[in-house]
PLY file of the C-alpha trace (Angstrom):
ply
format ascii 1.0
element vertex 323
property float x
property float y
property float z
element edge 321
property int vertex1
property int vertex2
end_header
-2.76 -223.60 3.56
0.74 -223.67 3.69
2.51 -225.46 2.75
9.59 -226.34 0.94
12.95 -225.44 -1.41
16.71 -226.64 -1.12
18.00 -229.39 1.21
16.52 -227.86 4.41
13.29 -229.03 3.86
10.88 -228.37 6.74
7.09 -228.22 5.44
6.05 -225.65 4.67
4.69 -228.63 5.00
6.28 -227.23 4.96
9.31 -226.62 6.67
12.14 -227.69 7.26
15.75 -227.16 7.26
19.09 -228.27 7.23
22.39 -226.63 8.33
25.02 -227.97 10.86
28.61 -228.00 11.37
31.49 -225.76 12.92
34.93 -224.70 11.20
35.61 -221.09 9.66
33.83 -219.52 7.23
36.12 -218.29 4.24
35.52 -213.89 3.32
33.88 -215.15 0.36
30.56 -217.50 0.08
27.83 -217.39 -1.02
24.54 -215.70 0.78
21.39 -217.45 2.98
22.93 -219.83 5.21
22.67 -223.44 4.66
21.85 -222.52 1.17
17.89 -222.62 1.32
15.58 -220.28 4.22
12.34 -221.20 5.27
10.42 -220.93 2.07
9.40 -224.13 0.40
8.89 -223.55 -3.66
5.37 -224.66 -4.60
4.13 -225.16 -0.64
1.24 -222.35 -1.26
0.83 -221.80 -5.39
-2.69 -223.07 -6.41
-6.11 -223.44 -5.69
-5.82 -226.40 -3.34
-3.60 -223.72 -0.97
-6.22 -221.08 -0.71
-8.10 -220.19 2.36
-11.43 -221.63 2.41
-14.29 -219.31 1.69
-16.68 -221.34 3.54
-16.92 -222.73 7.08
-14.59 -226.01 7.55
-11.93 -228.13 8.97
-9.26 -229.47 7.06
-6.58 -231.91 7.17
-3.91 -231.72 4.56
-0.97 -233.90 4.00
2.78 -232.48 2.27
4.74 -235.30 0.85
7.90 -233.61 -0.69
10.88 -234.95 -2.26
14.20 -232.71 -3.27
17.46 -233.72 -4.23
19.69 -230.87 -5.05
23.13 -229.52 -5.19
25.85 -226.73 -5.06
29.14 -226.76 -6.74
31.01 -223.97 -4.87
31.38 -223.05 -0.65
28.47 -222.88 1.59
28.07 -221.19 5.02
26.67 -223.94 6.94
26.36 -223.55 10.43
30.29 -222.16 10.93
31.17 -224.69 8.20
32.33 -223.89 4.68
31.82 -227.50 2.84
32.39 -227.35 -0.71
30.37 -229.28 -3.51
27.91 -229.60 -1.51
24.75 -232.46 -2.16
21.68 -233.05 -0.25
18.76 -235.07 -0.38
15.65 -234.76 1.79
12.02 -236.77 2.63
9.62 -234.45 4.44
5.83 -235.06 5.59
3.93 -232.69 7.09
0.07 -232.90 8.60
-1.60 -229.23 8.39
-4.33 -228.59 10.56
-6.54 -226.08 9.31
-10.03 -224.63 10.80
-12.33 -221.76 8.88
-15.01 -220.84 11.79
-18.51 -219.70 10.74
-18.32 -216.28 11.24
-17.45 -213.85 8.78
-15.18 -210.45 9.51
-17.56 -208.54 7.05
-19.53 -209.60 4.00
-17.36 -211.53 1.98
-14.54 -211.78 4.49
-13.37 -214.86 6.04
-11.05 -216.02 8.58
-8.83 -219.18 9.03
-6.31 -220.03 11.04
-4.02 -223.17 10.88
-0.35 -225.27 11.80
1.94 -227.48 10.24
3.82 -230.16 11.62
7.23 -231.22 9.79
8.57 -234.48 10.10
11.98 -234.28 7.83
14.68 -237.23 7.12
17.67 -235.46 5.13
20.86 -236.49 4.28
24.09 -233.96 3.42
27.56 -234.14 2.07
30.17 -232.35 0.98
33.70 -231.77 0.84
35.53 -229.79 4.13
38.97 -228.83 4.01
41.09 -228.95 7.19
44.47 -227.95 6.51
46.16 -229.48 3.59
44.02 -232.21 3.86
39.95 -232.11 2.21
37.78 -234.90 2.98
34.09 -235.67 1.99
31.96 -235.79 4.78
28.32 -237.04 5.05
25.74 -236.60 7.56
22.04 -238.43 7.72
18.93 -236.94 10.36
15.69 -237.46 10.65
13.07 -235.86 13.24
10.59 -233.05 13.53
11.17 -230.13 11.47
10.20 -226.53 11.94
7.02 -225.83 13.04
4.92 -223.34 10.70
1.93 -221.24 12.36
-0.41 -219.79 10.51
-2.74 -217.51 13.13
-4.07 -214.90 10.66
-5.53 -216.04 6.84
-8.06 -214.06 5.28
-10.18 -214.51 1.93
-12.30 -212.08 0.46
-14.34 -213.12 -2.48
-14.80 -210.62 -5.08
-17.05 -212.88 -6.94
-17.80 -216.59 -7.79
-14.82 -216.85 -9.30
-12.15 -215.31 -8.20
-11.33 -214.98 -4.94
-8.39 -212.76 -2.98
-5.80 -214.19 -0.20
-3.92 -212.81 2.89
-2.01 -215.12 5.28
0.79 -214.51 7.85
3.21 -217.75 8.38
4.94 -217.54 11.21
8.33 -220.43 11.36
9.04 -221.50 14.75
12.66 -222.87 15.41
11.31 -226.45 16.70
13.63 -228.63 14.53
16.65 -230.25 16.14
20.20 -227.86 15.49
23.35 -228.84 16.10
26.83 -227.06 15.52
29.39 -229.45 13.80
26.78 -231.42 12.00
26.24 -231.11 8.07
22.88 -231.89 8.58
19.66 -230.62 10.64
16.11 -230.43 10.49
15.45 -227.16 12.26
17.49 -223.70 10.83
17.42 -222.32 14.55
16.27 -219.28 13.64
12.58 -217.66 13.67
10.64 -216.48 9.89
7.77 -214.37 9.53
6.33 -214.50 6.10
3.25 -212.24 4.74
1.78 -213.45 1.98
-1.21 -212.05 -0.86
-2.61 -213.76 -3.35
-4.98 -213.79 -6.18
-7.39 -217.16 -7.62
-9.43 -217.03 -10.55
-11.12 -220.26 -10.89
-13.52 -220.49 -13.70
-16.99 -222.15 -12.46
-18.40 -222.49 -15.82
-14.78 -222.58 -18.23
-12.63 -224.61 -15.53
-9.80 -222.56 -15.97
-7.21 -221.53 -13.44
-5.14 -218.78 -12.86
-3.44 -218.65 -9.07
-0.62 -216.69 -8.34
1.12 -215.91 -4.72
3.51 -213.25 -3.49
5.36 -213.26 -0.13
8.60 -212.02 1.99
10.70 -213.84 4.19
12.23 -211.33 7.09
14.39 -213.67 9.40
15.71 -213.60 12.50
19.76 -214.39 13.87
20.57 -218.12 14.05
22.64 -216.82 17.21
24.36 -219.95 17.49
26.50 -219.12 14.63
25.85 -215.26 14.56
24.30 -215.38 11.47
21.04 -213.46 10.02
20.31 -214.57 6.65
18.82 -212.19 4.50
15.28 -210.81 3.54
13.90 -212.79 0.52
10.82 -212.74 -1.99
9.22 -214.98 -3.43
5.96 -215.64 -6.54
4.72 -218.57 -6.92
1.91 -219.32 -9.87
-0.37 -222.30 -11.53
-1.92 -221.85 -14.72
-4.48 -225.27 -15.56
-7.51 -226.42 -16.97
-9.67 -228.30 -14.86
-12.57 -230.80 -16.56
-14.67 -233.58 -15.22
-13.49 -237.02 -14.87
-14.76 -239.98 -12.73
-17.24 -238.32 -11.26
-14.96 -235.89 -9.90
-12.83 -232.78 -11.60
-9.43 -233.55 -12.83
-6.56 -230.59 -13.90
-4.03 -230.56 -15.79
-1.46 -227.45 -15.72
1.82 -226.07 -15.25
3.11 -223.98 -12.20
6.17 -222.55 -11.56
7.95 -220.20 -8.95
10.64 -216.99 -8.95
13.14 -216.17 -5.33
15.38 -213.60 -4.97
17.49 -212.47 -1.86
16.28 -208.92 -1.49
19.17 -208.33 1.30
22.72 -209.20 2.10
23.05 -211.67 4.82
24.80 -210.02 8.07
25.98 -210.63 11.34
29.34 -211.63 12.91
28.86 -215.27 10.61
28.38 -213.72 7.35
32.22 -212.74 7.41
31.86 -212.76 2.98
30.09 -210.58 0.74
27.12 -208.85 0.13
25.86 -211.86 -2.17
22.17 -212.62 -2.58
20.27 -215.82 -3.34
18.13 -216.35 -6.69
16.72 -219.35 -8.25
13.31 -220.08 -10.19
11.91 -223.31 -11.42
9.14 -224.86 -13.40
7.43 -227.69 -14.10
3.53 -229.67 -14.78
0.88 -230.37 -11.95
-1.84 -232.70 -12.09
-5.28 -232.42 -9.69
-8.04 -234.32 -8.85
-10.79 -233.44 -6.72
-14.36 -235.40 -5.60
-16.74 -236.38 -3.05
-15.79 -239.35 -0.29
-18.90 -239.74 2.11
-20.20 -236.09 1.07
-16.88 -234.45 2.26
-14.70 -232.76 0.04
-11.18 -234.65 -1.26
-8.35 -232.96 -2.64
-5.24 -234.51 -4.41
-2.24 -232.61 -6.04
0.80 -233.83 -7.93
3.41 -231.48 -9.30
7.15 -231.78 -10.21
9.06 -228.69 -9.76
12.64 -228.18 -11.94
14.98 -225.63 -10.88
17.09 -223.01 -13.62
18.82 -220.11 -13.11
19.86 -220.76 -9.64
22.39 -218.30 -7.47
24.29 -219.11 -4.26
22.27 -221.78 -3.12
21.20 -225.44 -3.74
19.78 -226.24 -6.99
17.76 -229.31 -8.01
14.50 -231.19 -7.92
11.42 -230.56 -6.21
8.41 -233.37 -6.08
5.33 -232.50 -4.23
2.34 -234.63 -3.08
-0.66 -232.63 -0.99
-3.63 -234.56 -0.44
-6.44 -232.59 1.27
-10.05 -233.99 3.42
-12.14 -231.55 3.96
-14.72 -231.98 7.00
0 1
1 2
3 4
4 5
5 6
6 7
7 8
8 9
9 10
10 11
11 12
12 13
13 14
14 15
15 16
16 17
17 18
18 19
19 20
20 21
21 22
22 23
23 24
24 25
25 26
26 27
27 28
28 29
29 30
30 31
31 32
32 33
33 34
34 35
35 36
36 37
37 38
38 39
39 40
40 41
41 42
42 43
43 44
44 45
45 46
46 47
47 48
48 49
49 50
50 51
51 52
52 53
53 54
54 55
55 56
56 57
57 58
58 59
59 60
60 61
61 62
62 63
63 64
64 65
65 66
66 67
67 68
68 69
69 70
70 71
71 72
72 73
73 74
74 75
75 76
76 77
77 78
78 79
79 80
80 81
81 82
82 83
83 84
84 85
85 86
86 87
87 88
88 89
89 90
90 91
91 92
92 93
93 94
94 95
95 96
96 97
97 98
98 99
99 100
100 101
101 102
102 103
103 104
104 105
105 106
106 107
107 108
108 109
109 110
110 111
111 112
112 113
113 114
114 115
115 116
116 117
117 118
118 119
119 120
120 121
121 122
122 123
123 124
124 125
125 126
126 127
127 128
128 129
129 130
130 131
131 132
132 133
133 134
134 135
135 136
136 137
137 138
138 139
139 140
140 141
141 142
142 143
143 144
144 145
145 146
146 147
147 148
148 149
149 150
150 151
151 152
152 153
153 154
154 155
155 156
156 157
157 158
158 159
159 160
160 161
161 162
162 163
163 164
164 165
165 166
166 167
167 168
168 169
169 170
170 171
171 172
172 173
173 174
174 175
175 176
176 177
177 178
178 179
179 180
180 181
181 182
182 183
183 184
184 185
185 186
186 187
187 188
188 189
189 190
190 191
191 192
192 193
193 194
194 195
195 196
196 197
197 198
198 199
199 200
200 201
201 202
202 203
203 204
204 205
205 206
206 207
207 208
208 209
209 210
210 211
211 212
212 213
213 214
214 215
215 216
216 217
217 218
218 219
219 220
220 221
221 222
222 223
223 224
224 225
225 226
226 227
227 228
228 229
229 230
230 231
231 232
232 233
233 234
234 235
235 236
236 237
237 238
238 239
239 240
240 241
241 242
242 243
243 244
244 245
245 246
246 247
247 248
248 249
249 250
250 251
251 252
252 253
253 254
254 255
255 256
256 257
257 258
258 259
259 260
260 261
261 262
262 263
263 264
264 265
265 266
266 267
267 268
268 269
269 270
270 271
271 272
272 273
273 274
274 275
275 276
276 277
277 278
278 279
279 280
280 281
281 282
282 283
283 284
284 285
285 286
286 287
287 288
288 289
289 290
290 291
291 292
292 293
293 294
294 295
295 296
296 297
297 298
298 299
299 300
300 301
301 302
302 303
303 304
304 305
305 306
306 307
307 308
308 309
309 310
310 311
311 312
312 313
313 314
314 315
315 316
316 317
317 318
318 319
319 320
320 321
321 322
């Protein structure tokens, strides 16, 4: 299941997105326009995100909350705004459906969506002239589309389990050109991703980790292609019974780096590349409602050693039904 980062936010789930406005881009800023891509820290990182192993249908929501921040220039849509802040809401409803037949013995197959709805609010400072003013910008609407048509688990044994998944971002968010803010990038992501779950039947310990790459396609409204990225994202918990149900408590954290210069006629700067990691705790709960499997996550996300883009605060709330 998919499953946002920086003040974009789209979700996945997670998805979502926010870059906007028209002046010229100075020959040095930073890299990834708009600050953030498609990848959402902490939208796929623990067991909750894994493909089912059995046959199901599942409804998931993504609640996130991020409020972060960039002192220096950003490329933003043809824009260069300077101190740059952004805050963004995001919901998105994942649809997600595991049918009964297997691939081979061990093998399953899933395939699912997400559907963004993002309300985001940007400012900064934009310099026209001799004269800089702050300017501020406030959108809400659907947010980019994430497709997930191929996700594969293979269980090795009881306990752990390994993950493939391809998410494909469609550009279905509104874009505008002289705007600070948007909820679509306006450009198209394909991102491969493996993982591995071990999840202790008998100890209730967890140990999830997932690995991906971003490639993107041109925004070709501002001539822009914004690098290739990768990212890990990891949970380490202990889960135990509580309530008649199983409760965890853990940490989980996430590493990005910009693998690739961003290029194009836009990216009129350097060959700068993105980088940021973050950490923080995560609380589960999982049990029965009406024999069907529920599924709640909570987990605070802090980012350090951030690099050319937005840095800040990530709150997550997924909450899953299986049928």
């Amino acid at each position: 299941m998919p499953g946002i980062r920086s003040a974009q936010l789209k979700t996945k789930l997670a998805l979502l997105a926010w870059c906007g406005s028209g002046i010229l881009l100075p020959p040095s800023l930073p890299a990834e326009e708009g600050g953030s891509g498609h990848y959402l820290p902490g939208s796929i990182a623990s067991f909750v995100d894994g493909t089912p192993s059995a046959p199901t249908f599942v409804t998931r929501l993504n609640a996130i909350y991020y409020d972060g921040s960039f002192g220096g220039a950003l490329p933003v849509a043809g824009l260069a705004p300077v101190n740059v802040g952004a805050q963004s809401y995001a919901a998105g409803l994942t649809l997600l459906w595991r049918p009964k037949f297997e691939l081979a013995p061990g093998l399953s197959y899933a395939l699912s969506t997400t559907i963004p709805f993002v309300w985001l609010e940007v400012k900064g400072d934009l310099t026209a002239g001799a004269r800089t003013v702050r300017r501020s910008s406030s959108v809400n609407g659907l947010g980019d589309m994430v497709l997930m048509p191929l996700m594969l688990n293979y269980t090795v044994s009881r306990d752990v389990h390994l993950d493939f998944r391809t998410g494909v971002y469609a550009p279905t968010g509104d874009y505008e050109i002289g705007r600070l803010a948007n909820t679509g990038k306006n450009f198209w992501t394909i991102e491969p991703t493996v993982g591995f779950l071990y999840f202790g039947q008998k100890n209730g310990f967890e140990a999830s980790v997932y690995a991906g790459l971003d490639f993107n396609t041109e925004n070709e409204a501002t001539s822009y292609q914004s690098g290739s990225q990768f990212h890990i994202d990891g949970t380490l918990a202990q889960h135990f019974k509580l309530a008649g149900g199983l409760a965890g408590v853990g940490v989980t954290g996430f590493w990005y780096d910009q693998l690739t210069g961003d290029s194009g006629a836009g990216a009129t700067f350097g060959d700068f590349k993105a980088q940021t990691a973050g950490v923080g705790p995560v609380l589960s709960y999982a049990s029965k409602v009406g024999g069907k499997d529920l599924i709640a996550e909570i987990k605070w996300l802090h980012e350090v050693e951030t690099r050319y883009r937005l840095e800040g605060d990530y709150l997550w709330l997924k909450v899953i039904f299986k049928f």
